[in-house]
C-alpha positions, 0 to 999 in steps of 0.5 A, spaced: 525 280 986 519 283 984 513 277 981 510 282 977 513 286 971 512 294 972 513 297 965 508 304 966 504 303 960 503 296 961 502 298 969 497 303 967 492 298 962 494 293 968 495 296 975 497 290 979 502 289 974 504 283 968 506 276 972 512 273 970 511 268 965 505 270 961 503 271 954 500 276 952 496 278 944 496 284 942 492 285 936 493 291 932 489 295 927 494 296 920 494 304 921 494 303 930 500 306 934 502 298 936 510 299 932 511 306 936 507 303 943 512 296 942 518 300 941 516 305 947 514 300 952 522 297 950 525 304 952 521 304 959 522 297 960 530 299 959 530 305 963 527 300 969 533 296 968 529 291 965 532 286 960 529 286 954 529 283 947 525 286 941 523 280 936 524 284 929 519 280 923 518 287 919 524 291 920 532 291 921 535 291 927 538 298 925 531 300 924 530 298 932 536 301 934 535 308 931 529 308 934 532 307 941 537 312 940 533 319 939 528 315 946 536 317 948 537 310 949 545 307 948 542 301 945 548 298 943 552 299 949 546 295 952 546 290 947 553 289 949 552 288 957 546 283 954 541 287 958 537 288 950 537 283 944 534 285 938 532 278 935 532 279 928 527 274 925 527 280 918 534 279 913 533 272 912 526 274 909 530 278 904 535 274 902 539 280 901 543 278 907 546 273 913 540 274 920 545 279 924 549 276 929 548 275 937 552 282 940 553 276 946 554 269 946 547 267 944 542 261 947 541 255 942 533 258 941 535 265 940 539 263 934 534 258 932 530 264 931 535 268 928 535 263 922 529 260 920 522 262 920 520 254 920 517 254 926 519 247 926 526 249 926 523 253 933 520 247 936 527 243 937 531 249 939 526 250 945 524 243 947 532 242 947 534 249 952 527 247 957 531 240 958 537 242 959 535 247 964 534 255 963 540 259 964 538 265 970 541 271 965 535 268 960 529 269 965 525 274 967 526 278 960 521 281 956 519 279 950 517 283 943 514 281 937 512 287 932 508 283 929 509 275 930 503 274 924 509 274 920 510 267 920 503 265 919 506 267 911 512 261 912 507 257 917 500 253 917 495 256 922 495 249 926 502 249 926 503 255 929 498 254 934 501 247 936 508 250 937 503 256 941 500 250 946 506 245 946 513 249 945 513 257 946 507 257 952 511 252 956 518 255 954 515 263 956 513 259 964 520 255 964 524 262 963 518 267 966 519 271 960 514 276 960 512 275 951 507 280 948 505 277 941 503 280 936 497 279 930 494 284 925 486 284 925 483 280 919 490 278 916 489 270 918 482 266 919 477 267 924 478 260 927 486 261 928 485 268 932 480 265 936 485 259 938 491 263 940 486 268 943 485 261 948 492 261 949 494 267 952 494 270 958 491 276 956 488 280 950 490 288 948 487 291 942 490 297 938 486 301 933 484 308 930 478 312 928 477 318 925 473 323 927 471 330 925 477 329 920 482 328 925 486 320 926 485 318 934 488 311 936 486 307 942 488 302 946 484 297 951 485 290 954 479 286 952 481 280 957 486 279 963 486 272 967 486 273 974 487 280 974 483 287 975 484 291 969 480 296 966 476 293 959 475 301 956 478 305 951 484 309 952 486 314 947 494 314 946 498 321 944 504 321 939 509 325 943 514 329 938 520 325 941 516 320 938 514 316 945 508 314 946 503 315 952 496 314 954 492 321 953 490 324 959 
């Protein structure tokens, strides 16, 4: 088994590929293609046979599965055989409704997340699961937040990045998931960005310009420990099936 993740999009902006166990920030532009470039980055890590959870914090998980769907994916037959989680972190916050149920049985911290926003609610269910021992069907996943700066409306900045430093980081190594995070530019303070650019692994940027009364969105990786990767801007395309791929 492969020590790398091998997604195209991510293969593209990184080449020697994603290792296992890294945590990633994406750090996004509110008009950017992050929310179609997370969904596509699932359908190629699906159709790759990659066991893939989407962490849902703006959207409900029929949303996601639509989504999915016209990528012509079975997004509930794959929920079904636990190869795609969709982690629903959205319904609670409505109070229109009970957090969706795990399709399979959950582990403790999948529905600690399903159910509070309280990151210290999160903090037990992992320290508990890294004692006990992490099941083999819980490793080697990828992990996607649409936008985990969601959180930092329920949580303080220094209890957000403690839980990052002491629980998800450790948790994240003990599962060799693959966790793309996410945060909106100038949405927290400075001083928090800087403390959870410290953290991770690797930094990816997306953000949009207008130019000659046409909107283009771009990608770059601004940082990548221990790996060769290309710091430029990319431009990203928009398909009509709704994929997103980097331009030519």
């Amino acid at each position: 088994m492969s020590d790398v993740l091998n997604v195209p999009m991510l293969k593209q902006l990184v080449p020697t590929g994603v290792d296992y166990g890294a945590n990633l920030l994406v750090e996004f532009e509110p008009d950017s293609l992050w929310y179609d470039t997370s969904l596509t980055i699932a359908a190629h890590a699906l159709r790759a046979g990659i066991r893939t959870d989407y962490h849902t914090f703006q959207r409900a998980p029929n949303e996601i599965r639509k989504h999915l769907e016209i990528f012509q994916l079975d997004a509930k037959g794959l929920e079904q055989e636990g190869s795609f989680r969709i982690l629903d972190s959205y319904t609670g916050q409505t109070g229109l409704g009970s957090p969706e149920a795990a399709t399979t049985t959950p582990r403790e911290q999948e529905e600690a997340v399903r159910q509070s926003v309280k990151l210290s609610d999160w903090s037990i269910s992992m320290a508990r699961e890294i004692k006990v021992g992490i099941l083999e069907e819980n490793k080697r996943r990828l992990h996607i937040d649409d936008n985990t700066g969601v959180l930092l409306q329920y949580n303080e900045e220094k209890v957000m990045i403690d839980l990052w430093r002491t629980r998800v980081i450790p948790f994240t190594r003990a599962c060799e998931i693959v966790a793309l995070n996410s945060l909106v530019k100038g949405v927290a303070s400075g001083t928090f960005h800087k403390q959870f650019e410290s953290l991770c692994d690797g930094i990816i940027d997306f953000k949009s310009e207008e130019r000659e009364d046409t909107i283009r969105h771009y990608v770059r990786v601004r940082s990548f420990r221990g790996k060769a990767y290309d710091s430029r801007w990319q431009r990203l395309q928009l398909l009509d099936s709704g994929e997103v791929k980097l331009a030519d």
